[in-house]
C-alpha positions as CSV (number, residue, x, y, z in Angstrom):
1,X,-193.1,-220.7,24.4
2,X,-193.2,-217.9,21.9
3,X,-190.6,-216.1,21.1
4,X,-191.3,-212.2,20.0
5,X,-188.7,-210.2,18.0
6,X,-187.2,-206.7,18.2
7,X,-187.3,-204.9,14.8
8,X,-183.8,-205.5,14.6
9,X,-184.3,-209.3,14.8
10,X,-186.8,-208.7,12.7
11,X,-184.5,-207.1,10.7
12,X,-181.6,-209.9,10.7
13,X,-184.9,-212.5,9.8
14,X,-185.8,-210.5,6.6
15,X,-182.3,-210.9,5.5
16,X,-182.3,-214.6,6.0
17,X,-185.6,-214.9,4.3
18,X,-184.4,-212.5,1.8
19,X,-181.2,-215.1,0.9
20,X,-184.2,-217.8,1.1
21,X,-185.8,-216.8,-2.1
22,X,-182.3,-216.0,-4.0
23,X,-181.7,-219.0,-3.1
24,X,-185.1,-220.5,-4.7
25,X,-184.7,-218.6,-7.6
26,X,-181.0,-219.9,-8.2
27,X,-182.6,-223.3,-7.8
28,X,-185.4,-222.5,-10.8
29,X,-182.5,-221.4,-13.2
30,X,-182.0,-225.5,-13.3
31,X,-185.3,-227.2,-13.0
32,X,-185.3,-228.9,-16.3
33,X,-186.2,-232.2,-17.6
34,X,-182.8,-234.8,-17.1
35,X,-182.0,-232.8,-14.4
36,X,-181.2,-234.7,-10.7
37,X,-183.1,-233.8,-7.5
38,X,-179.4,-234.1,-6.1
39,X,-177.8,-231.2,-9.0
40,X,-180.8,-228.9,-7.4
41,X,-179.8,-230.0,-3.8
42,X,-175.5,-228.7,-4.9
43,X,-176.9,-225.5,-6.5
44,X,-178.8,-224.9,-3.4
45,X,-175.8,-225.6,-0.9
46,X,-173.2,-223.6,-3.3
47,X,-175.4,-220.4,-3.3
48,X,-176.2,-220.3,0.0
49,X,-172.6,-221.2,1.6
50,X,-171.2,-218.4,-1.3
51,X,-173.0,-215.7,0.5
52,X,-172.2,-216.0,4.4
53,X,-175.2,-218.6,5.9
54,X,-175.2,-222.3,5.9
55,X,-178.3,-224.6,5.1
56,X,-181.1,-224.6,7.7
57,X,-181.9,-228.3,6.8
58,X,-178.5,-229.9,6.3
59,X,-178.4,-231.9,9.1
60,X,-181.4,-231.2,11.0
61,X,-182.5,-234.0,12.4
62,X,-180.3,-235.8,10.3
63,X,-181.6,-234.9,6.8
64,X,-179.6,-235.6,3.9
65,X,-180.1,-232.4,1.8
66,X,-179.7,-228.7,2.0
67,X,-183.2,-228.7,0.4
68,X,-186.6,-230.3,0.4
69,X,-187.2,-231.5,-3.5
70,X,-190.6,-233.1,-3.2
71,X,-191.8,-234.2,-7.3
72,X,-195.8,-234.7,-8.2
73,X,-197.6,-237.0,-5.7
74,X,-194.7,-236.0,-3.2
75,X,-196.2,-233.4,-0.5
76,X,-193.4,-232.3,1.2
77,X,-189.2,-233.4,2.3
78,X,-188.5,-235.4,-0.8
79,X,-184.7,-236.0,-0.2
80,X,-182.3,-235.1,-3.3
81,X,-180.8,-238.0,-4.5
82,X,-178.4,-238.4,-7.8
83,X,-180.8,-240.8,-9.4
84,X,-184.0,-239.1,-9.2
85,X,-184.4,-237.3,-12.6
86,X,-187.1,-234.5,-13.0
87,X,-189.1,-234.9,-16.3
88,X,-191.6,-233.0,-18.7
89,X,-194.7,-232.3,-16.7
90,X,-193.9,-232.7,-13.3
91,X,-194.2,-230.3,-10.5
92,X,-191.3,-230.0,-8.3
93,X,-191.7,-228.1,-4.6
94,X,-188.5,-226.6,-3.2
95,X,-188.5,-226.0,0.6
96,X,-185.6,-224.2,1.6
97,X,-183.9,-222.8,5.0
98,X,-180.8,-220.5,5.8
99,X,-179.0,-219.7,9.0
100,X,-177.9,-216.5,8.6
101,X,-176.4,-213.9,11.9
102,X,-178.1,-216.4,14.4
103,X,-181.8,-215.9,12.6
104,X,-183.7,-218.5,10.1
105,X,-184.9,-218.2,6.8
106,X,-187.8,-220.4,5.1
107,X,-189.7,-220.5,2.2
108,X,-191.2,-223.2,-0.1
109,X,-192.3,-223.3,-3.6
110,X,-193.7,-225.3,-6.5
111,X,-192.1,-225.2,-10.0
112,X,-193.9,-226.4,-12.9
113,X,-191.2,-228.5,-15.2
114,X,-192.4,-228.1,-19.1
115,X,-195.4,-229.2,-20.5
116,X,-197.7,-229.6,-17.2
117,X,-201.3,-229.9,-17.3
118,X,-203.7,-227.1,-17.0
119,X,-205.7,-228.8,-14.0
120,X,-202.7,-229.2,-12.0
121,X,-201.5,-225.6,-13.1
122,X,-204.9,-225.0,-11.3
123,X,-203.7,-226.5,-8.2
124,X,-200.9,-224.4,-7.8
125,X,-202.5,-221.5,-8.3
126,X,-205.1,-222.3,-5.9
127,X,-202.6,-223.4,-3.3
128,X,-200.5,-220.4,-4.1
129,X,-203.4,-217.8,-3.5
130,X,-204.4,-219.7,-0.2
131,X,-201.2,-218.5,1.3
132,X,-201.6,-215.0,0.7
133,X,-205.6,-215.6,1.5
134,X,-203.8,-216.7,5.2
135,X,-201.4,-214.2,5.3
136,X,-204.5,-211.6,5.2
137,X,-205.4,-212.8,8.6
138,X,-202.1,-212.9,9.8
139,X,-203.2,-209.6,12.2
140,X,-202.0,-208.7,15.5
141,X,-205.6,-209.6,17.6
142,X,-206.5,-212.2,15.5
143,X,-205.6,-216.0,16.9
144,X,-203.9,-218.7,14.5
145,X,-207.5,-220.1,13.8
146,X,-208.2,-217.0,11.2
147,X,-205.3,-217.9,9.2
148,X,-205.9,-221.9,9.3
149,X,-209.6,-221.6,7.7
150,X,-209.2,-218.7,5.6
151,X,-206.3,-221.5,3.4
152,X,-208.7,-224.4,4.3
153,X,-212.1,-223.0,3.1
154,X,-210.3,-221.2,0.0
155,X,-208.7,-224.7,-0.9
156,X,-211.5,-226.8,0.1
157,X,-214.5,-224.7,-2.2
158,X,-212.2,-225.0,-4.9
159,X,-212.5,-229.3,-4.3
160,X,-209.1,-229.9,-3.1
161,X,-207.8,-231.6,-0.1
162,X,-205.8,-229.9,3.0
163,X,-203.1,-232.1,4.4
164,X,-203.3,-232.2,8.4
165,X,-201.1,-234.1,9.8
166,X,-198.3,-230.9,8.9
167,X,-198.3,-227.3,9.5
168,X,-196.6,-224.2,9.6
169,X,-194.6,-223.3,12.1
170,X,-192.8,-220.3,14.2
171,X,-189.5,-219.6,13.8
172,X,-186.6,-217.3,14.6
173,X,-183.2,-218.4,16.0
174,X,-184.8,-222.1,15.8
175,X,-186.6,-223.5,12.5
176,X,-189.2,-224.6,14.5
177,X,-191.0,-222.6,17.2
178,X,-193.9,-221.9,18.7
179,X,-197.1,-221.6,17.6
180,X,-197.2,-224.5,15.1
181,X,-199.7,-222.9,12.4
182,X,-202.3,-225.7,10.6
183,X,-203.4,-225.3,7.5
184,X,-207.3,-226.3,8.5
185,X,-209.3,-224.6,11.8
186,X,-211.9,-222.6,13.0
187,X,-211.6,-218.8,13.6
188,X,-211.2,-217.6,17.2
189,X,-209.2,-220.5,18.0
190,X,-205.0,-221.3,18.8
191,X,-202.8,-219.1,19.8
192,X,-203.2,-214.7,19.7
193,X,-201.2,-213.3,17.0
194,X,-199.4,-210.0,18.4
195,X,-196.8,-207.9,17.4
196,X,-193.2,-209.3,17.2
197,X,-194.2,-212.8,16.1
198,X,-192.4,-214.4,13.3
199,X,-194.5,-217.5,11.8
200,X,-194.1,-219.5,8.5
201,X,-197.7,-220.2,6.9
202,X,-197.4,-222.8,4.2
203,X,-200.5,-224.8,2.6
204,X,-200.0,-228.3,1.4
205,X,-202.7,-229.0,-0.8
206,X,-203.8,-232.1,-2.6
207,X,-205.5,-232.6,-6.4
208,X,-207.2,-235.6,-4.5
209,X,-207.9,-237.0,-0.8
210,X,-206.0,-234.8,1.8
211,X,-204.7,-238.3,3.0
212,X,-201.2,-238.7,3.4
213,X,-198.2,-241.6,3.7
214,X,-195.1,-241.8,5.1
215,X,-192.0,-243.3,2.9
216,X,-190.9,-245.9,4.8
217,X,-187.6,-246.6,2.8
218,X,-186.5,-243.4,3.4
219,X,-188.1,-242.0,7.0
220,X,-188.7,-238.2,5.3
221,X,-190.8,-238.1,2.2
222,X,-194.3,-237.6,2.6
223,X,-196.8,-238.6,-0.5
224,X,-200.4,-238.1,-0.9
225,X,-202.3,-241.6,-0.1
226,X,-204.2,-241.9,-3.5
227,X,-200.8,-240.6,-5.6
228,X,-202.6,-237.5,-7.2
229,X,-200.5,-234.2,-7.5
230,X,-199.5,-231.9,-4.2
231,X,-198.4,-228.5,-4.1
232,X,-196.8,-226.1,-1.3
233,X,-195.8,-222.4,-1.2
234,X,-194.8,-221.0,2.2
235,X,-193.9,-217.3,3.4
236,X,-192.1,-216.5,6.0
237,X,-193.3,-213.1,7.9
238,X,-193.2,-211.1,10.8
239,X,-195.9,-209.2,12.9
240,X,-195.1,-205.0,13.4
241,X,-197.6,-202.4,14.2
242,X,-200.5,-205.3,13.9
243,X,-200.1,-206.0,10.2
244,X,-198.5,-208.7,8.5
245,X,-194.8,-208.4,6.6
246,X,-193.8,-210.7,4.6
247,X,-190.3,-211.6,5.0
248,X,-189.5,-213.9,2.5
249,X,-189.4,-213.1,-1.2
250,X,-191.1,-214.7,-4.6
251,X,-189.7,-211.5,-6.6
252,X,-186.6,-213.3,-7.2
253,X,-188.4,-216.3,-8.9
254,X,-190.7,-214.1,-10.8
255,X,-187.5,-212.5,-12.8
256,X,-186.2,-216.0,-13.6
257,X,-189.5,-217.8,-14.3
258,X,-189.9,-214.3,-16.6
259,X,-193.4,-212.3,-17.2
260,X,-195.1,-215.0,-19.0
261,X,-195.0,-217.6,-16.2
262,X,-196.0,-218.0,-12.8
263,X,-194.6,-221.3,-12.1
């Protein structure tokens, strides 16, 4: 069932999104090479506890981490663990969740660590402007459909893969609510978008096949199948008076990252 907000849920969900992308922008402050997935995983928890809320992920499920740190060929829910070091070049994704008055926040992004190569620089951008390409259609009237090919046919022209077998998501008082919002479709299909829905749109894109795998060792992380790069970015937003607003925040990122970098 969907669940539509009042503008003062709304309201309470902008301000757990809003702590979301502090949060991701405290996290970016550390991503260096030497550094553990587990040290990003404490600065995540610290921040987040410090100001009121409690991690959306700790727990759910029973995952390890307060955050999602997913390196290179990883797609998505990398666990943070003490001896998994991030090094020159890689790209590390951050998905991260608050709790926050009742209402949840979350937003994911891809960090570029160093010295990373221009066609995988490409990838993020790509995957990057696919969300807001999504967002776009994000319009009371439309259905889910509009959003789901605008990122796959953006992606896709450009050569890459679209992972399937995840999605985006609604969300509100739960994480996870209805509709569940893919990343690939047809216009004019899923569920009507109207006013008062909260949904979390965030591609998954691959440099290579748009297969995925499993980690069986650990029951969470997901890898692309042929072990080529994979990036995610995910807004949260709302729907009022038919247009899409985006409840989440990359501003805080852009004043660590600084005006000569994007990632």
């Amino acid at each position: 069932m969907i669940t539509l907000k009042t503008s003062e849920e709304m309201e309470l969900m902008r301000l757990a999104n809003d702590l979301v992308g502090q949060t991701l922008a405290e996290v970016a402050k550390y991503i260096a090479p030497g550094v553990t997935t587990k040290k990003l995983d404490k600065v995540a928890y610290d921040f987040i506890t410090d100001h009121g809320a409690t991690p959306a992920f700790l727990g759910y499920e029973g995952f390890e981490g307060s955050i999602c740190v997913s390196i290179n060929e990883e797609v998505v829910h990398g666990i943070p663990r003490d001896d998994k070091f991030i090094r020159n070049g890689d790209i590390v994704s951050v998905d991260c969740g608050t709790k926050l008055n009742g209402f949840t926040g979350d937003s994911a992004y891809t960090f570029a660590c160093g010295e990373v190569p221009p066609s995988v620089l490409e990838l993020l951008k790509t995957t990057k402007e696919s969300l807001y390409r999504g967002i776009e259609q994000a319009v009371a009237g439309n259905r889910v459909g509009h959003i789901s090919s605008a990122v796959q046919t953006y992606c896709e022209a450009k050569g890459y893969g679209v992972v399937r077998e995840l999605e985006g998501h609604g969300i509100g008082m739960e994480m996870h609510e209805s509709p569940g919002v893919p990343n690939f479709g047809r216009k004019g299909t899923g569920a009507m978008l109207r006013n008062g829905m909260c949904i979390c749109i965030e591609p998954m894109i691959t440099m290579g096949s748009r297969h995925i795998v499993f980690d069986r060792s650990d029951g969470w992380t997901v890898r692309t199948r042929d072990g080529k790069p994979a990036a995610h970015f995910e807004h949260c937003l709302g729907i009022w008076n038919g247009q899409p607003h985006i409840l989440s925040s990359f501003e805080y990122i852009k004043e660590v990252l600084g005006e000569d970098r994007e990632f």
